[in-house]
C-alpha positions as CSV (number, residue, x, y, z in Angstrom):
1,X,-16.0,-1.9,38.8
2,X,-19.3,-3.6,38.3
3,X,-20.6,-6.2,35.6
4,X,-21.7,-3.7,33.3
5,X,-19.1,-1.7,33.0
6,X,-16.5,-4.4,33.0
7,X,-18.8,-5.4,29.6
8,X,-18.4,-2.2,28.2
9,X,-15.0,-1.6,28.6
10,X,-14.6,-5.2,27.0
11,X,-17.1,-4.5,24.3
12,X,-15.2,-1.5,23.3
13,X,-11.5,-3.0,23.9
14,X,-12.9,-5.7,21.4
15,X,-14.3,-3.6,18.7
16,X,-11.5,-1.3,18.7
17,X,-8.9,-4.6,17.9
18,X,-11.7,-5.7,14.9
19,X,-11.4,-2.7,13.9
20,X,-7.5,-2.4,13.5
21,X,-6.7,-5.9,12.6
22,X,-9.5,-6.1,9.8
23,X,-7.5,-2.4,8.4
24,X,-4.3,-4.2,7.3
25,X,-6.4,-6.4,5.2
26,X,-6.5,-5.9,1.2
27,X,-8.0,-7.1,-1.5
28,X,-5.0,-7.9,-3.9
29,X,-7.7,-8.3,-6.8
30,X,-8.9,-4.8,-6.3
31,X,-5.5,-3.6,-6.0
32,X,-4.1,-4.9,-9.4
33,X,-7.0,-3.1,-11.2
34,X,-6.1,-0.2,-9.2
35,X,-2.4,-0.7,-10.2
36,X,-3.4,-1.6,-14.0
37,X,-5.0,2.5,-14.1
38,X,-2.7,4.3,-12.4
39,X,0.2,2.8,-12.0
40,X,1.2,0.8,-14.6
41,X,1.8,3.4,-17.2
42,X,5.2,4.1,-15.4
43,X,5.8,0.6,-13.8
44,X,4.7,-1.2,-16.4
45,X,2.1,-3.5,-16.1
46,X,4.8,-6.5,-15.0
47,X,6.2,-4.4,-12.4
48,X,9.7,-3.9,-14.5
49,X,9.4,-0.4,-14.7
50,X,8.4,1.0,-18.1
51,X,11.8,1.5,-19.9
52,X,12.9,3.2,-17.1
53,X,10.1,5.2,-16.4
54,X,9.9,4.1,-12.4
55,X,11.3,1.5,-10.2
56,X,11.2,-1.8,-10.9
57,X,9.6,-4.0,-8.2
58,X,10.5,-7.1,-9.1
59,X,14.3,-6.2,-9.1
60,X,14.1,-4.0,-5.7
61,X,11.2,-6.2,-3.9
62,X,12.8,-5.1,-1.0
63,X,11.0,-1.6,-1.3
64,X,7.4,-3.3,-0.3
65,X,8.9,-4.6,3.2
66,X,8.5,-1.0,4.6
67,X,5.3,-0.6,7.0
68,X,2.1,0.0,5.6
69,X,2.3,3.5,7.2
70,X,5.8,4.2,5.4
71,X,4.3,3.1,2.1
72,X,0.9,4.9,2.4
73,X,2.5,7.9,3.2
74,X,4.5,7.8,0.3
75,X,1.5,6.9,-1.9
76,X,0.0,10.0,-0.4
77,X,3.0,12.4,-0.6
78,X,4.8,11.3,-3.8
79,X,8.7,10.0,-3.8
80,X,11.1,10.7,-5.4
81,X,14.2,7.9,-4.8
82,X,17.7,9.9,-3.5
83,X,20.1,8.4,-5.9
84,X,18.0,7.3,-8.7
85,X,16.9,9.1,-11.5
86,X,13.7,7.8,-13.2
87,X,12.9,9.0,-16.7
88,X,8.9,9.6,-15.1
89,X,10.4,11.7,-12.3
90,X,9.2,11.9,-9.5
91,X,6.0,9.6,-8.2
92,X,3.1,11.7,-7.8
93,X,1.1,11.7,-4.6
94,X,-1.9,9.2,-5.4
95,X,-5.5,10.5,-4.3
96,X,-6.5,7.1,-2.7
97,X,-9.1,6.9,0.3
98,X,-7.3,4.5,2.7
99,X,-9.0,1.0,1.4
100,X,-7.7,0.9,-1.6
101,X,-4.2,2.0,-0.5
102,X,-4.4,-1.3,1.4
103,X,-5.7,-3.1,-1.4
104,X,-3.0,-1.5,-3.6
105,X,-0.1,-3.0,-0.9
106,X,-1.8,-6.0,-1.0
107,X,-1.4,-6.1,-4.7
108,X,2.0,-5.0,-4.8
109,X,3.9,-7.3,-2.4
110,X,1.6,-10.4,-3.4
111,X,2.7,-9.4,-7.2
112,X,6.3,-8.8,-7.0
113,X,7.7,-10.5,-3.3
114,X,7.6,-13.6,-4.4
């Protein structure tokens, strides 16, 4: 293999990790406003769940350990809990490109895993 392809395969090796580490970054800021306009309504806008609308995160912070790809996918799809029966129903999939889904989990588990 010569010196220029060694530099390419490097180059793109390298951009490819940017690319994926700089993805499972949010912007917790971005996701509370997010959170405030669409979410709160049934969460409430301490996380308590809106008298019994939803889940309440600060009571089952556990939820927000899943993977980010568990999580998105249920932001996408809607969820409904097996078991529990919230007064909303059950959550509606979320039309969210995928930065703001991250910037939403960032919200979320800074918010209500502490």
């Amino acid at each position: 293999m010569n010196h220029k392809t060694k530099a390419l395969l490097l180059c793109l090796v390298l951009t490819g990790l940017g690319g994926a580490a700089q993805a499972f970054q949010g912007d917790s800021g971005q996701g509370q406003d997010i959170f405030m306009q669409r979410c709160s309504i049934c969460h409430g806008t301490d996380g308590r769940g809106n008298n019994g609308m939803a889940v309440d995160f600060r009571e089952e912070w556990y939820r927000l350990t899943k993977s980010d790809t568990e999580l998105m996918q249920s932001l996408r799809n809607g969820l409904s809990t097996p078991g529990r029966t919230y007064t909303a129903g059950m959550m509606p999939p979320q039309m969210l490109n995928e930065r703001e889904m991250y910037d939403v989990l960032a919200y979320l588990r800074s918010a209500f895993m502490q």
